[in-house]
C-alpha positions in Angstrom: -24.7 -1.8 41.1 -24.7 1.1 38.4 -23.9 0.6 34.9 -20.1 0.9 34.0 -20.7 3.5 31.6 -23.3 6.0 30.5 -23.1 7.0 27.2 -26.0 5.9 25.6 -29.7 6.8 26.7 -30.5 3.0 27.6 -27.8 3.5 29.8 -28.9 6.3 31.3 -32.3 4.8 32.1 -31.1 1.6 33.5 -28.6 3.7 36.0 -32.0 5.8 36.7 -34.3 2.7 37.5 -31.6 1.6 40.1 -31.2 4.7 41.8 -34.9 4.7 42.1 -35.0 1.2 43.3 -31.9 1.6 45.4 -33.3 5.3 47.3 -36.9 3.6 48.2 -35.6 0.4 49.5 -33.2 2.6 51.9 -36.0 4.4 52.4 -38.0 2.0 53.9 -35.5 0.0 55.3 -33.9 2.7 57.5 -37.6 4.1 58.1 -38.7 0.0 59.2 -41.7 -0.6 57.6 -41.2 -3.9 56.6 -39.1 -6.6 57.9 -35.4 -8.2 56.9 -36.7 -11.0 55.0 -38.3 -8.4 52.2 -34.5 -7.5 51.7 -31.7 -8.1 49.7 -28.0 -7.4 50.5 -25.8 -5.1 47.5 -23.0 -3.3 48.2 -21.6 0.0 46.9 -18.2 0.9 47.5 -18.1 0.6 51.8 -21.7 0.9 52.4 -23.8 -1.9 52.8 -27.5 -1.5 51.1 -30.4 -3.2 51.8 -32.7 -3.8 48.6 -36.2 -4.3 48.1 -37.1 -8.0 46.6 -40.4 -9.9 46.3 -41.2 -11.4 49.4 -44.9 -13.1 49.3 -44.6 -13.8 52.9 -44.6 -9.3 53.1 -47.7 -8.5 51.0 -46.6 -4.5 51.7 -43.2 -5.0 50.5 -44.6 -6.8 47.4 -47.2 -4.1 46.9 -43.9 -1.6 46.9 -42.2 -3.4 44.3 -44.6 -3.5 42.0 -45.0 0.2 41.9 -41.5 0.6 41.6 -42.0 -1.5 38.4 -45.1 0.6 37.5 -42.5 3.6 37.5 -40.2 2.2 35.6 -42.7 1.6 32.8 -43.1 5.4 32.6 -39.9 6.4 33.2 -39.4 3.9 29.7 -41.7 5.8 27.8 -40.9 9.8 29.2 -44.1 10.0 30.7 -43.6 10.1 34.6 -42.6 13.8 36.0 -42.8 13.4 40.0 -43.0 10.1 42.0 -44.4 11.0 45.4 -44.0 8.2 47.9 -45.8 9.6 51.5 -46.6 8.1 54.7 -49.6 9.9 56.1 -51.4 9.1 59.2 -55.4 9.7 60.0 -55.6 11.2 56.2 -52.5 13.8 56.8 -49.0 13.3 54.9 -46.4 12.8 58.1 -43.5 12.4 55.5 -42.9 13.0 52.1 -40.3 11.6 49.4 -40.1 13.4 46.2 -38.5 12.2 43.2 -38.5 14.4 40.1 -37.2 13.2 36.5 -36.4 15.6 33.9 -35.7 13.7 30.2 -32.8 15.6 28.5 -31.2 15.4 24.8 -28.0 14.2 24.9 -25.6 17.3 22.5 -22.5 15.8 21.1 -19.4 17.7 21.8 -17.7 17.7 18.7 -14.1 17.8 18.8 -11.3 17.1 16.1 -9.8 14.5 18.1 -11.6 11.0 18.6 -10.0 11.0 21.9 -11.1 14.2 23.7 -14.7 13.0 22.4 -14.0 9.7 24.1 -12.4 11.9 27.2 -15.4 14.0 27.5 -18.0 11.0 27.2 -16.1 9.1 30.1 -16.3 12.5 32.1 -20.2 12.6 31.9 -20.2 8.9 33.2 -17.9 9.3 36.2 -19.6 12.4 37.2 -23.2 10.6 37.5 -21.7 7.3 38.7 -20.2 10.1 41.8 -23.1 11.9 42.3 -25.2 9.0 42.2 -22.8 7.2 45.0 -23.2 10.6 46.9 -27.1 11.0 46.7 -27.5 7.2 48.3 -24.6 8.3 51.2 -26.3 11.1 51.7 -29.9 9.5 51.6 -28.7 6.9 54.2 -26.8 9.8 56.4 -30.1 11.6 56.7 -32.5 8.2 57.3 -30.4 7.4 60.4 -30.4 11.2 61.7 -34.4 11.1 61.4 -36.7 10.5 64.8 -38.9 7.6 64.7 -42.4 7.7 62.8 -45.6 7.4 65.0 -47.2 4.3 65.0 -50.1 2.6 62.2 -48.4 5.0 59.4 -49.4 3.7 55.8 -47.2 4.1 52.8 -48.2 4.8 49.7 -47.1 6.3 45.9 -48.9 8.7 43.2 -47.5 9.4 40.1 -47.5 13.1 38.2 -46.9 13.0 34.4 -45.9 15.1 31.6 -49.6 16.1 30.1 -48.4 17.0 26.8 -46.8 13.6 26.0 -48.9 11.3 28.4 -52.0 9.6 26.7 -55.0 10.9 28.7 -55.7 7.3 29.5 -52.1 5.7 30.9 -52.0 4.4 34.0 -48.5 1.8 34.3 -48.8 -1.3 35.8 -50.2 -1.3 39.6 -51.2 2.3 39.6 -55.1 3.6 39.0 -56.4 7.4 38.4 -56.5 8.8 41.3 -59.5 10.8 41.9 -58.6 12.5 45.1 -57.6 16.8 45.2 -53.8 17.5 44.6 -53.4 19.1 47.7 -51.6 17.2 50.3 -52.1 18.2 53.8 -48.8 18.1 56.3 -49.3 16.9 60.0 -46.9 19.5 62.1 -44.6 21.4 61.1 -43.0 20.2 57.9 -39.3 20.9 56.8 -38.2 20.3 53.3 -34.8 18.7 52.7 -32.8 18.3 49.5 -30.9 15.2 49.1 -29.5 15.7 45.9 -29.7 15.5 42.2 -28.1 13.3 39.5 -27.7 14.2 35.7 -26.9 12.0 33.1 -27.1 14.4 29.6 -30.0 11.8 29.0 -31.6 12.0 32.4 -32.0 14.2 35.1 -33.6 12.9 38.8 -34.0 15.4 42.1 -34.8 14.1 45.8 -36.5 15.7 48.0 -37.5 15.0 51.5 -40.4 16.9 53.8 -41.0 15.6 57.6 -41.8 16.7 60.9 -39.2 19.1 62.3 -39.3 17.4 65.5 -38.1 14.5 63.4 -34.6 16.8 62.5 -32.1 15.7 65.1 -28.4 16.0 63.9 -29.6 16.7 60.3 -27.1 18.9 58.4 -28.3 22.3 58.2 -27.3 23.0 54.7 -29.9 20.2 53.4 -32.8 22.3 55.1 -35.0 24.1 52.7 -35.9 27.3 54.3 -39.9 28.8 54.4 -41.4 24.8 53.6 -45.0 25.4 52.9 -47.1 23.1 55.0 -49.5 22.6 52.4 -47.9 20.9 49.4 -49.5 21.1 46.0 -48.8 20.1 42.5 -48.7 23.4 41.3 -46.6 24.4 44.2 -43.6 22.1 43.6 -43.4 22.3 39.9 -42.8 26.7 40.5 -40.4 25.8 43.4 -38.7 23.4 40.9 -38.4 25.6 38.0 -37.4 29.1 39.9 -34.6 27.1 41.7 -33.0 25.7 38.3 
């Protein structure tokens, strides 16, 4: 499911893309928005996990692939900064999933010995193969925990980009400039969760999950972000981002 090693920044990206891929297809799976057929069976390790594929007979599923290609084509090029897939109801956000990508320059450790270069190299790899493993566990653990959405919900993704490296005119493949405020109004009482985070030395990606807190149930408490805003802005999540780092 994830490459074998990660040494090289190509690698990097392609263990990113599937941990995208692989977190929004639990996500909707686990959250039932479309049905079985729109899935695909992978396993990692023990735990079975159900993965988006392009089902015509599902024009929604369909519709979320290709944004998760649209995605990839700026995650290719360093562009894309935040990936916000929400589910809002009667114009109000009811659930939020928040991806964030960081690009990072990969510093060689320099070491006398060939080998401890080669040691620390295959360190770096097994520590973002585990993390990654642990991100999806613990994405799935908090998808079954979660109360059920109301009815007639309707998914949908936006893109945030880098300004200083992003041409004023990009917009990947299936997405459009959206012309709407950055301000995204919560229904309830929202309560932010963090999933986890995966670093590469190439790559770094955060998830992030805000929902209803009479959607908690047996959530683990140490996952809850205390004080959640219930309006989330653009400008808002970047601070949050850099004064926890």
């Amino acid at each position: 499911l994830f490459p074998n090693k990660i040494t090289t920044e190509q690698e990097s990206l392609v263990l990113v893309k599937r941990l995208l891929a692989v977190s929004v297809s639990c996500i909707t799976y686990m959250r039932g928005l479309f049905p079985e057929s729109s899935y695909g069976t992978r396993y990692l390790d023990d735990l079975c996990l159900k993965i988006l594929r392009e089902d015509k007979s599902c024009l929604g599923s369909l519709q979320i692939v290709k944004w998760i290609q649209g995605c990839f084509h700026a995650l290719e090029r360093q562009y894309v900064s935040f990936l916000w897939s929400f589910l809002y109801l009667h114009k109000t956000v009811t659930e939020l999933y928040q991806f964030k990508f960081k690009y990072e320059k990969e510093v060689p450790q320099m070491d006398i010995s060939s080998i401890q270069m080669n040691f620390v190299n295959g360190a770096c790899s097994e520590d973002a193969k585990q993390a990654s493993r642990l991100l999806i566990r613990k994405l799935y653990l908090l998808m079954q925990n979660l109360g059920p959405l109301p009815n007639d919900i309707t998914l949908t993704m936006k893109l945030l980009y880098y300004s200083d490296v992003t041409p004023k005119d990009y917009q990947p493949p299936g997405f459009k400039e959206d012309g709407s405020s950055g301000d995204l109004l919560f229904d309830g009482d929202p309560v932010n969760l963090r999933v986890g985070a995966v670093s590469t030395g190439f790559h770094l990606m955060k998830v992030r999950v805000t929902t209803e807190k009479k959607r908690m149930g047996t959530v683990e408490s140490n996952l809850i972000q205390k004080n959640g805003p219930t309006e989330i802005s653009h400008q808002g999540l970047d601070c949050d981002e850099e004064e926890e780092e």
